[in-house]
C-alpha positions, -999 to 999 in steps of 0.1 A, spaced: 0 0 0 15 33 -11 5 57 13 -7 98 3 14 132 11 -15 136 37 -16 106 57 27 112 61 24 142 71 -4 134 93 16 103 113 49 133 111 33 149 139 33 115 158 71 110 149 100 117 170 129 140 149 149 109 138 115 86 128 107 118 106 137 114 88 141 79 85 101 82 69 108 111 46 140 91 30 123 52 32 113 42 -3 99 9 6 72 -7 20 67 -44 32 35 -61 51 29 -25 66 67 -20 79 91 8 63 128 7 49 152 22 35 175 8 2 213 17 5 208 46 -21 183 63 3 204 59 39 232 76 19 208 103 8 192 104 45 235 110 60 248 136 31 217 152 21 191 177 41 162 162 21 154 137 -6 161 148 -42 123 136 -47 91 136 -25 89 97 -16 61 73 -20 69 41 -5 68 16 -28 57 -16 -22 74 -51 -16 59 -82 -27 77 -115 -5 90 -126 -45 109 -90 -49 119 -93 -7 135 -128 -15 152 -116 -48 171 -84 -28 180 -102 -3 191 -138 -26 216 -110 -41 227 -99 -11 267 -104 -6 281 -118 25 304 -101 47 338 -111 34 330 -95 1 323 -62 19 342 -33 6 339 7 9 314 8 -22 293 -17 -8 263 6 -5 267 21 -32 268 -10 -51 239 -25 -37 220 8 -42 183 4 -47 189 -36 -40 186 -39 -3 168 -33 27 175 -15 61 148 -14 92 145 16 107 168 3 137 193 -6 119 190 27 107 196 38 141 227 13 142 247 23 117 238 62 124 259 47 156 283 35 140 292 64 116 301 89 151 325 62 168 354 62 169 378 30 159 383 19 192 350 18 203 340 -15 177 358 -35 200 333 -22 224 305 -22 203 307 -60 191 315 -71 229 281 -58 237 265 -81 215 285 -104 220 266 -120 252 281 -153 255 314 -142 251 321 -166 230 339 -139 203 316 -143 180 279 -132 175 253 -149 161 217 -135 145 200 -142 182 221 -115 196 220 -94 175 184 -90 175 188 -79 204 194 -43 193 158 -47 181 142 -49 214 167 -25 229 164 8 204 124 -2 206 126 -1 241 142 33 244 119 51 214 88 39 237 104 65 257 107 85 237 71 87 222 54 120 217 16 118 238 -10 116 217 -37 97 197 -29 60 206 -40 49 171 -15 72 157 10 62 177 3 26 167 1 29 130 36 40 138 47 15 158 37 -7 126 60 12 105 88 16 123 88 -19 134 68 -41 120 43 -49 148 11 -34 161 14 -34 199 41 -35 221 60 -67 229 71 -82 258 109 -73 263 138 -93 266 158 -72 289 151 -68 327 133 -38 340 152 -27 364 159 12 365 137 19 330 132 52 342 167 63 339 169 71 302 206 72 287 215 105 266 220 87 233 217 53 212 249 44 217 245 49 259 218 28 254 234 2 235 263 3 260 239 -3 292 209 -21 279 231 -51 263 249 -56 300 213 -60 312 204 -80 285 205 -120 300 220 -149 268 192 -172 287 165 -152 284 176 -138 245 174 -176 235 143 -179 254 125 -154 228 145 -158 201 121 -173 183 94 -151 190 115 -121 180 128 -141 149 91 -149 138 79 -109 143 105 -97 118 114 -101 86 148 -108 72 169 -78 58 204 -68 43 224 -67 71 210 -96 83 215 -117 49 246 -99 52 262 -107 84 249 -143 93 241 -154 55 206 -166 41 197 -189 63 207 -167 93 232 -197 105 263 -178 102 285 -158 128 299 -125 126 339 -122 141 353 -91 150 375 -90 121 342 -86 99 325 -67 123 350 -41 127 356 -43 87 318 -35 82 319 -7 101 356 10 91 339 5 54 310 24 63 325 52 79 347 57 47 323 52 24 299 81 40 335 103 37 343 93 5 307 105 -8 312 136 8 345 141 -3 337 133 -41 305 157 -42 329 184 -42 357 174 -55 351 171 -94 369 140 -95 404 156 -84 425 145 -55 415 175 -36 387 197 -23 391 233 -14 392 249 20 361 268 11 346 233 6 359 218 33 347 245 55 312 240 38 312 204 53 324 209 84 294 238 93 269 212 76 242 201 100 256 226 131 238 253 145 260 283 130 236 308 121 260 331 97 283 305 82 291 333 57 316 353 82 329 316 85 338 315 51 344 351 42 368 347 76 386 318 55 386 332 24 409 362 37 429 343 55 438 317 30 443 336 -4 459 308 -19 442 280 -23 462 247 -19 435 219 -11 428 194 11 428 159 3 413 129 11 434 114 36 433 144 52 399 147 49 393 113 65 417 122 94 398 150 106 365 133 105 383 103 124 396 128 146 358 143 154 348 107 160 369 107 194 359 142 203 347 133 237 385 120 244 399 153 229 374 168 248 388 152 282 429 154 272 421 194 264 409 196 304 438 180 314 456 204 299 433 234 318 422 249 284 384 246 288 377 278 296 402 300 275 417 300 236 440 274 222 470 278 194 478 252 169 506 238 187 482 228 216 457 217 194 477 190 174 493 175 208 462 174 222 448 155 193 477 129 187 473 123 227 437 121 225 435 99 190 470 91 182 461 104 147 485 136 138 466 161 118 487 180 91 500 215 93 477 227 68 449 206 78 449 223 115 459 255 95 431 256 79 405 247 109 420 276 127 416 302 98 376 288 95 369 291 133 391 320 145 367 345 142 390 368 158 420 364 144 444 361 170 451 325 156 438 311 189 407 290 189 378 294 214 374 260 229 342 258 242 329 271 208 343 252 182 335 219 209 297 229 205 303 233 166 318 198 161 295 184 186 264 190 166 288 180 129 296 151 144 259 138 156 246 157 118 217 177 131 205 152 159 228 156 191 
């Protein structure tokens, strides 16, 4: 059923700001649940809206089985591996929430990541516990729910999820109340709550509700009998963050090697809450008459660099600069500390000359923190 421009923006007043989004990019539609295809989770990470108003289209169980028959398994995954699925594939709207996870962490936090799944501790993880991310990011958007028309709320619940009314939860329900600031916090705590026992228990209730997808087909194979290692795991998710970048990167860069600073600086104040990015810009543009570029690894070094802003964040405190300016000096030690990644001279160059607003070619710290924090979560800190 392809649903009207009125009945969308009808359930949009139901939505929470990241279920809007996910529905305004979703293409397709399958027994009354939304997804997205590759092509449109790229659009929904380096776009502010779809290139075309969306109807969902939808999925007969023939076309579902085709996708997800042509779906590659994880040791073919590569850094063009959206982009070469592209239309052919299916993502649920938590695993939507997942791999908007995944794109703000930094490298040393997949070790992390796949531990929490990884419930039995047996280093691998298995399709059972993974599921468990299903029940976990349901649990915290019940939350989460704007009050309201029940009925509303449920037709949403259908989308989003696939089911009409709550189920019963396979995590205890101790200490609910206390909801974590983020996905990721609630990754972190609800999978050490989350009991092997009682995930096999339900498995196979939580198995039967949903319907298989591309990650799925992906990570544990077409009959969902596979296991995931780390090695894959933390392949997946060092492809996607690159890919992302490397989309980024080539929008702007005509197919040279570099972009310019004026485009870089247009990425970078993407998504914040800058008001007049022109003074930015026209700040930049004085400063750096001549233009030399910025390449990709570069590029990819920064954004890697963002990813572990909440330890750069904690190794600038140690160094008692939270509450006054910073030169480049400071900046690049406290980075390579921080990351172990060492920025260029150019690369923190040019940063300074965006954000020193001044021009005493000190940075305000608690400023440019606030900037990056809202790039890094892209609009939804």
């Amino acid at each position: 059923v392809t649903e009207n421009r009125s009945d969308l923006e009808d359930l949009h007043l139901y939505a929470t700001p990241r279920e809007q989004r996910f529905r305004r990019f979703a293409s397709l539609e399958f027994e009354g649940q939304l997804y997205m295809t590759p092509y449109d989770f790229i659009q929904a990470v380096t776009n502010d809206e779809p290139k075309h108003a969306k109807k969902w289209r939808s999925l007969s169980k023939q076309e579902l089985n085709q996708i997800l028959m042509e779906t590659p398994p994880v040791w073919k995954g590569s850094s063009k591996l959206f982009r070469n699925l592209n239309e052919k594939g299916v993502i649920s709207y938590t695993e939507y929430l997942f791999l908007l996870c995944i794109l703000t962490k930094p490298h040393a936090g997949f070790r992390i990541a796949f531990n929490m799944f990884d419930t039995d501790g047996n280093e691998m993880v298995d399709k059972k516990e993974f599921l468990v991310l299903q029940e976990i990011f349901r649990k915290k958007n019940e939350k989460r729910e704007k009050k309201g028309d029940e009925e509303k709320r449920a037709m949403l619940r259908l989308q989003l999820y696939g089911y009409h009314t709550s189920t019963n939860s396979v995590l205890k329900t101790e200490g609910e109340d206390l909801v974590p600031r983020s996905y990721w916090d609630t990754l972190r705590r609800s999978t050490s709550q989350a009991l092997f026992s009682d995930l096999t228990e339900r498995a196979d209730d939580i198995t039967s509700s949903l319907s298989d997808t591309t990650l799925l087909v992906h990570f544990f194979g077409k009959k969902g009998k596979a296991e995931l290692n780390f090695e894959d795991f933390y392949r997946f998710m060092d492809n996607l963050q690159t890919e992302v970048l490397e989309i980024e990167f080539l929008s702007y860069s005509n197919g040279m090697n570099t972009i310019s600073e004026e485009d870089f600086a247009h990425i970078l104040l993407r998504y914040t809450n800058v008001e007049n990015t022109s003074s930015y810009l026209e700040n930049m543009r004085c400063r750096i008459p001549e233009e030399k570029g910025i390449t990709f690894d570069e590029f990819r070094s920064f954004f890697q660099f963002l990813n572990n802003l909440e330890d750069f964040t904690i190794a600038m405190q140690m160094y008692n600069f939270a509450s006054r300016s910073i030169g480049q000096d400071e900046f690049k030690r406290a980075v390579y500390v921080a990351t172990g990644l060492k920025l260029s001279p150019h690369l923190v160059n040019t940063v300074f000359k965006i954000f020193d607003v001044d021009r005493d070619d000190q940075l305000s710290y608690k400023e440019f923190i606030g900037i990056m924090k809202d790039r890094l979560n892209r609009g939804f800190r």
